[in-house]
Each structure stands twice: as structure tokens, then as C-alpha cells.
N, C-alpha and C positions, 0 to 999 in steps of 0.2 A: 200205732203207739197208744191205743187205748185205755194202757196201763200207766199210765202219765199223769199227774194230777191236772186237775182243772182249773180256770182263772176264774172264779166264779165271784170269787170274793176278793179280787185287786182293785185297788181304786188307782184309779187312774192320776196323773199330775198334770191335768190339762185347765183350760179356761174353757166353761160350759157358755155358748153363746144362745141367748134363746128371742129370737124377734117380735117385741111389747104391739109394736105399730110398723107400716110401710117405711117410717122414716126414724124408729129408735131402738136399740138391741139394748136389752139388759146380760151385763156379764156376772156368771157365777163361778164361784173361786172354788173348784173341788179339792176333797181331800187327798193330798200330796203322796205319794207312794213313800218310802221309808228312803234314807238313801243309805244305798249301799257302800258296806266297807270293804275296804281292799289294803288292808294291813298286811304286805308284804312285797317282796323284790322279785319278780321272775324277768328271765331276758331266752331269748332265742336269737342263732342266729344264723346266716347257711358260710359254709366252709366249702372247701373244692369237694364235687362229689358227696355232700351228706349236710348235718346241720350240726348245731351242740345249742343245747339248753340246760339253766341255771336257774335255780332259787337261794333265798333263805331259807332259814329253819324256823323263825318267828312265828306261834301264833297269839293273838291279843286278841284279847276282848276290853273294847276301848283302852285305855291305858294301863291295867293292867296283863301282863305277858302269860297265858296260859299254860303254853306250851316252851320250851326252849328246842326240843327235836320234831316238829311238827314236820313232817312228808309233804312235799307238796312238788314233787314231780313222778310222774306215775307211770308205766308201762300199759300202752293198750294195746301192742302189739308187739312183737321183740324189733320192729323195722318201725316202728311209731312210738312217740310219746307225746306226754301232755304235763303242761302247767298248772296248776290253779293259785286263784286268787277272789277274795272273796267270804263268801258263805261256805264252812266248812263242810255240812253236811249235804248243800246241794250240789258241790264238787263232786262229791264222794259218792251219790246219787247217779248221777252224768258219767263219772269216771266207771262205775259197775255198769252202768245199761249202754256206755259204747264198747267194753268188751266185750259182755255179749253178744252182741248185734255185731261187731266186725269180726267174731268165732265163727258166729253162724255163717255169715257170708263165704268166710274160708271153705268150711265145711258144707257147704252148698254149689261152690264155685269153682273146689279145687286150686284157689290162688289166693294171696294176698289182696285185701282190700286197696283202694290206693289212699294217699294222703288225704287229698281233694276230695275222695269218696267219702271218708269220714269228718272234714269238715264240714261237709254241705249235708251229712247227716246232723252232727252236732248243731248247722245253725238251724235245722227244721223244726227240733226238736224246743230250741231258745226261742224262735218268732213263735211259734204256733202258741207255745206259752210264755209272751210278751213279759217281760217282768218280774215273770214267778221268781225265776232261779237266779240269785243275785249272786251271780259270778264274774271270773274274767278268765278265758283261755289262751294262752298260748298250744298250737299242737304243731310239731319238726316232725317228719320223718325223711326216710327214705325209699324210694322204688328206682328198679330199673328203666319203665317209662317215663317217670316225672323226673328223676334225680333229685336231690336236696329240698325239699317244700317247706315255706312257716308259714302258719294262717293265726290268723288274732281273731276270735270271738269274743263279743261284748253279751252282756248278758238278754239285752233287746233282741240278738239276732244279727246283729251286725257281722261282717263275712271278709276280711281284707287280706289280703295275700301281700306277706312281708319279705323281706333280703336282711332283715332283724328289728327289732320288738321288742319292748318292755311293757311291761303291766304291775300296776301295782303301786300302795304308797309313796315305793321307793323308786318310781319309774323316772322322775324327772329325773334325779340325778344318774342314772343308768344310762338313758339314751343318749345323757350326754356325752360318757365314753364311747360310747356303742358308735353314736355319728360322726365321732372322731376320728375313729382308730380302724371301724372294720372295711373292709376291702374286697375285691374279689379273688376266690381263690387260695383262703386263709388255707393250712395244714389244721388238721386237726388238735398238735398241741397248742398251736396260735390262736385259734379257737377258743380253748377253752381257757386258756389265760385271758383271753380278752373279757371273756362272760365272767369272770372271776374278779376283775380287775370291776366291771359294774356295777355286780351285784356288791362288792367290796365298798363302793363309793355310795353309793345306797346305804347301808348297813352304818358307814359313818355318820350319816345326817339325819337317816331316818329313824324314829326311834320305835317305828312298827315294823323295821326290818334286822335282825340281826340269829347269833349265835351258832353260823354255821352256813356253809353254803354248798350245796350238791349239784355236781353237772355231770352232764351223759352225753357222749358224742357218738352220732349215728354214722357210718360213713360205708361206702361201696366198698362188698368185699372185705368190709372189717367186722371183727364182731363188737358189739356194743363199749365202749368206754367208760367206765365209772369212775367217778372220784368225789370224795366229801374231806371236805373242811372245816374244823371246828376250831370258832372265834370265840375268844373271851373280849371283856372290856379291857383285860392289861395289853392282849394284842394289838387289839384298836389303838390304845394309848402309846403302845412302843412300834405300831408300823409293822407289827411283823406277822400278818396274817398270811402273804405267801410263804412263808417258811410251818405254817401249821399244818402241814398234809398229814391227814387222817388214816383214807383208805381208798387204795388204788386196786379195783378189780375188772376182773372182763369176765362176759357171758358169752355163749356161743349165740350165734340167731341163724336163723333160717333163711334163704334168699329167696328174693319174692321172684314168681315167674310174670 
């Protein structure tokens, strides 16, 4: 991955300890990395046989709303997807060079990458450049070997394997449905009502998450689920954002050997 940028120029947010005498350390305060923002709601979660993941549409820059249809769940294989949160363009960085990289592996290998393959690719790429890339991922898929996978990437490189997940702004209020409600076993419309129901409780408190919410449910022997939601603030006010369904489609996908 030589084509990667370089940490050359990160400052670290540590305390520089340096030893004056056998018996005195002087401490020096270095300059703090930037902290990063995560202005928005993503959830994953796993269902019987497969997973479904959800966003908002929200993007901001500090408190003002840049975007109101901002994408923030992606396709990196037609049996995998991905969250983000975070830095927009180093998302969007990350999201192009794991497609290619899990193309090429296809096309070298004659099969589907697996889930876990592309996590532990995604977190090489995050440790090895500690800091650079100031994200958060959620990545669901599915395979025939693994069944149902969610993995949570931090931007340090952190690597944790979830049964469901939020990231994001709007995450506290999320997981608190999510810890409530989800189960083992979910159908896929239970599924994705529940990540809606989330990202939905998000979207009321947060006010870096809103105007819409997109989820995709992956599952054995189905082809992909789509469906997007579009929130106003009269919705919010009158309660009736599941009754706003936008656009319900399927794609074909391919089954991984």
C-alpha cells in the first residue's frame, strides 16, 4: 500500500516524558491531534442469515448542515457494505481503494472476498496510518462461510466484531434502541424497522443527524434490499416518519462461493 499517504506530519496527543535526573522526569504537553467529528447516525445489525445497515442523510460542518442527501452507506461488494462517519473525504478515499483491492482479490481468486477479509484489510490500512484518516466504520456483509458479519472500525485501527453497532453523533441515542429491541434471529423486515426506529431516535435529539434515512438488508439467497426515507422537521413534529417511505428497490447480487 505504498500509495497511501504518510504520517509524517501527525502530532501526536500524548505526554512527552523526558528523564532531567536519576530521581526527576520533566513532563512535556505535545500538540493534540484535532479531534475528530462524527456528525451523523449509522447502526448495523445481524438478522437470521444476513445483516441490515442504516444511516442518515445529514452532512455538517460544525453547525451548519451542508448536505441534506449526503450517501453515507456504500456498496463495496454486492454481498458487503459499508458505513461511514466522520471525515468526508477520507471515507470516500477508503471506500474507492477497498473496492479495488476486494475487485482485484475476486479477479485473482476466482471468489468473493470474505467479510473478516476486508476488515482486517480496512484495519491495516487505519493502524499503519495511525490517525491520518479521521473516520468511523461500520462494515455487514454476508458469505456462505461466515454467515451474517458486523465489524466496527475506529479510525486508530481498532478492529471489534459486533451482533450490532452504532457510530456516530447520534450513536448514543441508537444503541439505545438497538440494546433494547434487537434479538437473535430478526426477519429481515424486523430488521430493518428496528435500524429505522434508531436511526429515527437519533435524528430526533441529534441535531447532526437528520433528513432522511437509508438502509440495505443483506441476507442468504436474497438479493440486496433497499429502501430510503425521507424526513422533514413537520415529520419529526407530527410522529410520522414511518409512514414517509420514499423508495423501495432490489438489485440482483451474485453468490459468493
Amino acid at each position: 500500500m505504498d500509495q497511501l499517504p504518510n504520517q509524517t506530519n501527525i502530532d501526536m496527543n500524548i505526554l512527552k516524558i523526558t528523564p532531567e535526573s536519576a530521581d526527576d522526569f520533566k513532563v512535556e504537553q505535545l500538540k493534540a491531534l484535532p479531534k475528530m467529528k462524527t456528525g451523523t447516525t449509522t447502526v448495523a445489525l445481524l438478522i437470521k442469515d444476513g445483516v441490515v445497515l442504516a444511516t442518515d442523510n445529514r452532512a455538517t460542518m460544525g453547525m451548519y448542515v451542508a448536505n441534506k442527501n449526503a450517501k453515507k452507506l456504500h456498496m463495496i461488494q454486492p454481498h458487503m457494505y459499508i458505513t461511514i462517519a466522520g471525515s468526508v473525504a477520507d471515507a470516500q478515499y477508503l471506500i474507492d481503494l477497498l473496492k479495488a483491492e476486494t475487485e482485484i482479490y475476486k479477479l485473482r481468486n476466482d471468489h468473493d472476498i470474505g467479510v473478516g477479509q476486508t476488515a482486517k484489510l480496512l484495519q491495516n490500512i487505519l493502524y499503519n496510518n495511525k490517525g491520518y484518516f479521521q473516520v468511523g466504520h461500520l462494515l455487514g456483509g454476508y458469505t456462505d462461510k461466515e454467515g451474517g458479519a458486523i465489524y466496527n472500525l475506529g479510525g486508530y485501527g481498532s478492529l471489534l466484531e459486533e451482533k450490532y453497532a452504532s457510530v456516530g453523533s447520534g450513536s448514543p441515542f441508537a444503541i439505545g434502541v438497538l440494546e433494547t429491541d434487537w434479538k437473535e434471529d430478526l426477519s429481515a423486515e424486523d430488521g430493518m424497522i428496528l435500524a429505522a426506529r434508531a436511526v429515527r431516535s437519533a435524528i430526533i435529539r441529534d441535531i447532526a443527524s437528520g433528513n432522511g434515512i437509508d438502509i440495505i438488508a443483506l441476507q442468504k439467497g436474497q438479493a440486496p434490499i433497499e429502501k430510503r426515507y425521507e424526513i422533514t422537521d413537520i415529520d419529526i413534529r407530527d410522529n410520522k416518519i414511518e409512514n414517509k417511505k420514499k423508495k423501495v428497490s432490489k438489485k440482483k447480487t451474485t453468490k459468493s462461493k
